[in-house]
C-alpha positions as CSV (number, residue, x, y, z in Angstrom):
1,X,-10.9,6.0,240.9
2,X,-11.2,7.4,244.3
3,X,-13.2,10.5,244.6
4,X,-12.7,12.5,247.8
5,X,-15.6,15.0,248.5
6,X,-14.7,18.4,250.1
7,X,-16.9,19.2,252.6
8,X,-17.7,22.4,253.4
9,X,-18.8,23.1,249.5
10,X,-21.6,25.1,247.7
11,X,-24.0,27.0,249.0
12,X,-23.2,29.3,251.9
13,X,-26.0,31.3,253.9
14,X,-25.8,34.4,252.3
15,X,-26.9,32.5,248.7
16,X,-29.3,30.4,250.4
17,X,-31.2,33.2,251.6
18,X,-31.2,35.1,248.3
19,X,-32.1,31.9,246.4
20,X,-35.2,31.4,249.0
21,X,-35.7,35.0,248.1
22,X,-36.2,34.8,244.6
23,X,-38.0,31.7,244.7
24,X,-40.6,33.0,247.0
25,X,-41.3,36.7,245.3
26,X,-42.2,34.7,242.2
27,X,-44.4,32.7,244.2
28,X,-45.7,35.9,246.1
29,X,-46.4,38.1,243.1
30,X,-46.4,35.6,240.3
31,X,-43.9,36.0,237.5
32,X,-42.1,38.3,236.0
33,X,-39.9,39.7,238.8
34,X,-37.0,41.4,237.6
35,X,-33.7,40.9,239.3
36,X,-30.5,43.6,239.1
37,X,-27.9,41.5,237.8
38,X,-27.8,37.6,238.6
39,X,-29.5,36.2,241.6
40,X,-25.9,34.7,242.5
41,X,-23.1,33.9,239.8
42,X,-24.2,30.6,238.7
43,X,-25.2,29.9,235.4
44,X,-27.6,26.7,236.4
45,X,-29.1,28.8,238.9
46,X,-30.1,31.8,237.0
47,X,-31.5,29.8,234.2
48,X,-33.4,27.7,236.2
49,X,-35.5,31.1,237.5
50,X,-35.1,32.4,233.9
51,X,-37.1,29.2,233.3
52,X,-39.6,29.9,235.9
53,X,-40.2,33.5,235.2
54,X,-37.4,35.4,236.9
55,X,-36.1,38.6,234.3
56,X,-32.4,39.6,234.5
57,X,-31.2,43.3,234.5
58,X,-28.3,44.9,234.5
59,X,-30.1,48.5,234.6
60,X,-33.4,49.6,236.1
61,X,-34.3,51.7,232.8
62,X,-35.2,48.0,232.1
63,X,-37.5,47.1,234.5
64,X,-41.1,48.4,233.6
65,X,-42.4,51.3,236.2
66,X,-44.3,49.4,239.1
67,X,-42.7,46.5,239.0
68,X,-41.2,43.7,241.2
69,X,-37.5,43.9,241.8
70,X,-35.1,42.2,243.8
71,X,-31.3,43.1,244.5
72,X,-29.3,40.0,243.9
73,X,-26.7,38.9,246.6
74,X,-23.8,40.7,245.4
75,X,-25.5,44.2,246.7
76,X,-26.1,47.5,244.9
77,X,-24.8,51.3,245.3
78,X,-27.6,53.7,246.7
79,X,-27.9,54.8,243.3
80,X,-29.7,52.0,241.7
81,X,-31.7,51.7,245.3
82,X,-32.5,55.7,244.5
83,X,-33.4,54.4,240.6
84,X,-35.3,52.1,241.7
85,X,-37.8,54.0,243.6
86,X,-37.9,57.0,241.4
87,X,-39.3,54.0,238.8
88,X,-42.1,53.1,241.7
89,X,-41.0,49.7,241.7
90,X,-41.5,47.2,244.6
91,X,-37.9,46.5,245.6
92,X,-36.9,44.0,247.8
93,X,-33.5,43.4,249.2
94,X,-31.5,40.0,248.9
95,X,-28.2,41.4,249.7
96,X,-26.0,39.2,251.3
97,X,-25.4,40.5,255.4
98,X,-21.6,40.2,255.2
99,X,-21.4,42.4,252.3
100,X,-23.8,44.6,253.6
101,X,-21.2,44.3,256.4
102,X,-19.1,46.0,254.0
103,X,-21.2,49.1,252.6
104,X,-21.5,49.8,255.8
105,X,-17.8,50.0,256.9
106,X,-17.0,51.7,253.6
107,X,-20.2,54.4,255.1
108,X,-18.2,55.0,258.4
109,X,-14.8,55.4,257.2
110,X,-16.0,57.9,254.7
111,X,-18.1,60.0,257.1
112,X,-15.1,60.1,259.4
113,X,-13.0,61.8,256.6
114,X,-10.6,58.5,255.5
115,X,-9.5,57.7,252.6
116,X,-10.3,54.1,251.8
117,X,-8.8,51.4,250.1
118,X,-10.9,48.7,248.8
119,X,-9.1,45.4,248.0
120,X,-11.4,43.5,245.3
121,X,-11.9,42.6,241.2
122,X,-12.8,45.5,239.1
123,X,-15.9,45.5,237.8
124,X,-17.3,42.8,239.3
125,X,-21.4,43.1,241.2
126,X,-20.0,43.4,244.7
127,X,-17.7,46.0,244.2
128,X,-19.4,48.4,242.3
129,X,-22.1,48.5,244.8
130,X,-19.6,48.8,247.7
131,X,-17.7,51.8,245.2
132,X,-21.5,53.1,245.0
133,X,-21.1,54.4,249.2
134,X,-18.6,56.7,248.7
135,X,-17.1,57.0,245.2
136,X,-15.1,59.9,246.0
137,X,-13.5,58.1,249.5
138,X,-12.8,54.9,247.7
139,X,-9.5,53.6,245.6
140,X,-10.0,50.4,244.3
141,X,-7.0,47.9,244.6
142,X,-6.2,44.2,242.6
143,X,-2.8,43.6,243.4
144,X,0.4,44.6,245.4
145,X,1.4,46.6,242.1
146,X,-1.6,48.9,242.7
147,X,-0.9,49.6,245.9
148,X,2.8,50.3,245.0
149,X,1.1,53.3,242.3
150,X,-1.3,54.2,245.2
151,X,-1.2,58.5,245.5
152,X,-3.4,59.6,248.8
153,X,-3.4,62.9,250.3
154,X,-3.5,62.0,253.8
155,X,-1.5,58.7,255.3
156,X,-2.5,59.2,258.9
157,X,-6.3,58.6,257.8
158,X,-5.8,55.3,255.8
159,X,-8.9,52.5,256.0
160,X,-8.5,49.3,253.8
161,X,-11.6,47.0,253.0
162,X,-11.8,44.2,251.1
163,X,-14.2,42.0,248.5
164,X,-15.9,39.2,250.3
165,X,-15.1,36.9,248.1
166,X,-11.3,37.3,247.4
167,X,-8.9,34.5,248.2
168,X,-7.6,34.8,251.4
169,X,-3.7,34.0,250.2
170,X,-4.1,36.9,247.4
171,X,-5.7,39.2,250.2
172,X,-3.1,38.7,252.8
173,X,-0.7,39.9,250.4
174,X,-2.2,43.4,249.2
175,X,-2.5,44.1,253.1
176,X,1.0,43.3,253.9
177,X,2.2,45.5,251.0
178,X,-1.0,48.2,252.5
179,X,1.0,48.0,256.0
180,X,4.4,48.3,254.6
181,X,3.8,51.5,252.6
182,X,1.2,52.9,255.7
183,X,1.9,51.7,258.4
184,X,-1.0,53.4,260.4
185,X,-3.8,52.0,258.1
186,X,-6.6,50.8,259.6
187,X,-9.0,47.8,259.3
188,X,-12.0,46.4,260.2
189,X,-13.0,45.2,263.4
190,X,-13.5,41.6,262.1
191,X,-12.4,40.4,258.2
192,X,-14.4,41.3,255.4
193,X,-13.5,38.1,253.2
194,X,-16.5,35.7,254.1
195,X,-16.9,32.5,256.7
196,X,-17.9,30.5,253.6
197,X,-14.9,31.8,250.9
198,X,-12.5,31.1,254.0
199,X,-14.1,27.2,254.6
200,X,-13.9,26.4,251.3
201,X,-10.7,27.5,251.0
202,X,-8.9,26.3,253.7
203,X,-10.7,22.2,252.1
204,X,-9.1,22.4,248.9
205,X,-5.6,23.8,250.4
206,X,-6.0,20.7,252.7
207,X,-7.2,18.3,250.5
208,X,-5.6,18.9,247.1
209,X,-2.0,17.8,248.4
210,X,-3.3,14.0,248.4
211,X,-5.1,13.9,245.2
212,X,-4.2,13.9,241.6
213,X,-6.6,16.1,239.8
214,X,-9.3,18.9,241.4
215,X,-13.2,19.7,240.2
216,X,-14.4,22.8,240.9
217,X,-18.3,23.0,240.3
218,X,-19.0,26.6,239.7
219,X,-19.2,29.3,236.8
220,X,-16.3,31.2,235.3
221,X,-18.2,34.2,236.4
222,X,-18.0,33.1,239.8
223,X,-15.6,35.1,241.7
224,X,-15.4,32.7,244.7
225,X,-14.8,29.5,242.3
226,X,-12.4,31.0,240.5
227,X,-10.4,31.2,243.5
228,X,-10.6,27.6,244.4
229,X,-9.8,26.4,241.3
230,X,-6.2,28.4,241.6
231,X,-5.5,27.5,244.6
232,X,-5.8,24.2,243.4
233,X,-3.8,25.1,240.4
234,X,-1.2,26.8,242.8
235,X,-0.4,23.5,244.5
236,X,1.0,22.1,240.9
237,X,-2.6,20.1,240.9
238,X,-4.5,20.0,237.3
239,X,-8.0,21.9,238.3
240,X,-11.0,22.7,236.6
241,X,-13.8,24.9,237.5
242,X,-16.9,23.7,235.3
243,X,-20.8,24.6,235.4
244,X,-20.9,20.6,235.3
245,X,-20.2,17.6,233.9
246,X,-21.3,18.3,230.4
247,X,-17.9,20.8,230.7
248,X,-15.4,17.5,231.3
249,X,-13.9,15.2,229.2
250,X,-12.3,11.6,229.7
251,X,-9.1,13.2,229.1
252,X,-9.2,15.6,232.1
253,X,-8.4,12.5,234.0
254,X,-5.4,9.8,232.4
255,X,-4.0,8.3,235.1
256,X,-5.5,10.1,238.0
257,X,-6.3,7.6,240.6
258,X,-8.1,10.3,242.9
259,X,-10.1,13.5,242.6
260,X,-11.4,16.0,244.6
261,X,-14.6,17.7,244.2
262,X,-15.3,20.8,245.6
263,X,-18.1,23.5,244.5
264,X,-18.2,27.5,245.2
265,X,-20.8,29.1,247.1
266,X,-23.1,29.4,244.5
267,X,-23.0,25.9,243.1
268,X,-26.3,23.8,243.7
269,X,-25.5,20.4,245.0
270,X,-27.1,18.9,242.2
271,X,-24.5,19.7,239.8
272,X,-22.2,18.0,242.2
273,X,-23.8,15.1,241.9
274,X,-24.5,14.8,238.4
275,X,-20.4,15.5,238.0
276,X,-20.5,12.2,240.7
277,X,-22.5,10.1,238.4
278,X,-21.0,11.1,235.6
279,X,-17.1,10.0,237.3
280,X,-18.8,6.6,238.8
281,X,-20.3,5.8,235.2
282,X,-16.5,6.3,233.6
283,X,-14.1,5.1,236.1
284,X,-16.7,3.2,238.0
285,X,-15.2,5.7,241.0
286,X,-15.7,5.7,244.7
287,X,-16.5,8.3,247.5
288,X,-15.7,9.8,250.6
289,X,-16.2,12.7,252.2
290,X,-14.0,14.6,253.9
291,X,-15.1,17.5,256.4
292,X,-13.0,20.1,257.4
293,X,-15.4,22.4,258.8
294,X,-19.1,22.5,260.4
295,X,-21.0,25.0,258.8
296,X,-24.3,26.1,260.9
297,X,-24.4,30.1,259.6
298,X,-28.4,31.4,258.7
299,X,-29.5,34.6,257.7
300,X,-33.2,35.7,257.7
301,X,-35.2,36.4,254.5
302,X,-36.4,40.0,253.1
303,X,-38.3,41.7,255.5
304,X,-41.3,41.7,253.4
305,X,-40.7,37.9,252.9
306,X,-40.9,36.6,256.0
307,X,-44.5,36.5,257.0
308,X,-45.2,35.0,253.6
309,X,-42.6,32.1,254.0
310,X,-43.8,31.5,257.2
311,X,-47.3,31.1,255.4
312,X,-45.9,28.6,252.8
313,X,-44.3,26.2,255.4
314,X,-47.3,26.1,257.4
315,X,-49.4,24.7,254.7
């Protein structure tokens, strides 16, 4: 067996910083710190900091007054931020810049009096924050059958935005159907769907045409994976999207001669190469890696963080 490594794959900047993040408030203040919602949408992830004293909260009734919080990647409304301080907790801010990017689109449109329409999954982290801005200026969109059911007041003031983490195929569509029924919506200055999502992406729409089957190291959760994982499945290839290789059998692979191994931005590289290991030990398989894109993208801690990390390296 051949395996081909895709390359960009895993972690992007925005889940590198909130990792770093979490990793050094527990070091700072000593566990537990309580985080809203995941860290970042990997199972291996968040039980590794469950293991090391990190606490998991989906509301901030949880978290005991006084406390350490941090806001996971995926961002939060100014609600929970307005929670948060009425419960005199120590909040720190790991919000990921590109959706911040976002909120504050979604603020500007809705101060200017536009109706905005937010491409992106209900219910998931990063969307309910972003809905959190502005509830009453937002309509939240899946498909090109919502925008076709789509009743707005006024189409000459007409904004769309969209979930960082979307697939860019799916996305393109829901704005060409947007333009077609308003033609004088408007966008933002620069796309809202992430460098990283985009990279990844484009590897496995690349790559997948000359392989047989396609791994996909991230968590069903994992709004990003999930979209590699289709595209894969798009191109007529067999894909899975696994937390690793514990989540594969020998069957996934009769008669495939060469896979491709890819991970979502939240996947640690060790669980690629434990899912490495574990196709060398079976079908005594090869490697090469393939890159597609240079990735050089960093974003700074936490404010509050940064002093203190700088501390840590020095020693």
């Amino acid at each position: 067996m051949k395996i081909i490594l895709a390359a960009p794959r895993g972690f992007c900047a925005g889940v590198n910083m909130a990792i770093d993040s979490l990793d050094l408030t527990l070091q700072k203040f000593g566990p537990p710190v309580y985080v809203y919602h995941e860290i970042v949408h990997n199972q291996y992830v968040v039980n590794t900091f469950r293991d090391k004293g990190a606490v998991f909260v989906n509301t901030i009734d949880e978290v005991p007054e006084g406390s350490v919080l941090l806001f996971s990647a995926h961002g939060v409304s100014p609600q929970v931020r307005e929670a948060a301080r009425a419960r005199n907790l120590n909040a720190l801010d790991a919000t990921c810049p590109l959706v911040t990017k976002v909120h504050l689109e979604a603020i500007k449109y809705a101060k200017a009096g536009y109706t905005i329409i937010l491409i992106g999954h209900d219910g998931h982290d990063e969307v309910i924050g972003t809905m959190g801005e502005a509830p009453e200026a937002i309509l939240l969109v899946e498909d090109e059958e919502d925008v076709d059911k789509l009743e707005v007041k006024d189409e000459s003031k007409l904004a769309y935005l969209t979930q960082t983490t979307l697939s860019v195929d799916d996305a393109n569509r829901v704005i060409r159907r947007l333009r077609e029924r308003f033609p004088q919506i408007e966008s933002p200055p620069k796309d809202d769907i992430c460098y990283a999502t985009q990279n990844r992406q484009e590897a496995v729409r690349i790559l997948s045409d000359d392989v047989d089957v396609v791994v996909v190291l991230g968590s069903q959760n994992s709004s990003n994976s999930q979209r590699l994982r289709e595209l894969a499945a798009d191109d007529g290839k067999p894909a899975y999207l696994v937390d690793g290789p514990a989540d594969l059998s020998i069957e996934n692979f009769s008669n495939a001669s060469t896979v491709l191994i890819t991970a979502g931005a939240s996947a640690p590289e060790s669980v690629v190469q434990a899912t490495i290991d574990w196709l060398v030990e079976h079908f005594d398989a090869s490697v090469e890696v393939k890159q597609i894109r240079e990735e050089s993208v960093q974003f700074p801690l936490p404010k509050p963080l940064r002093a203190f990390a700088a501390e840590v390296r020095a020693k």
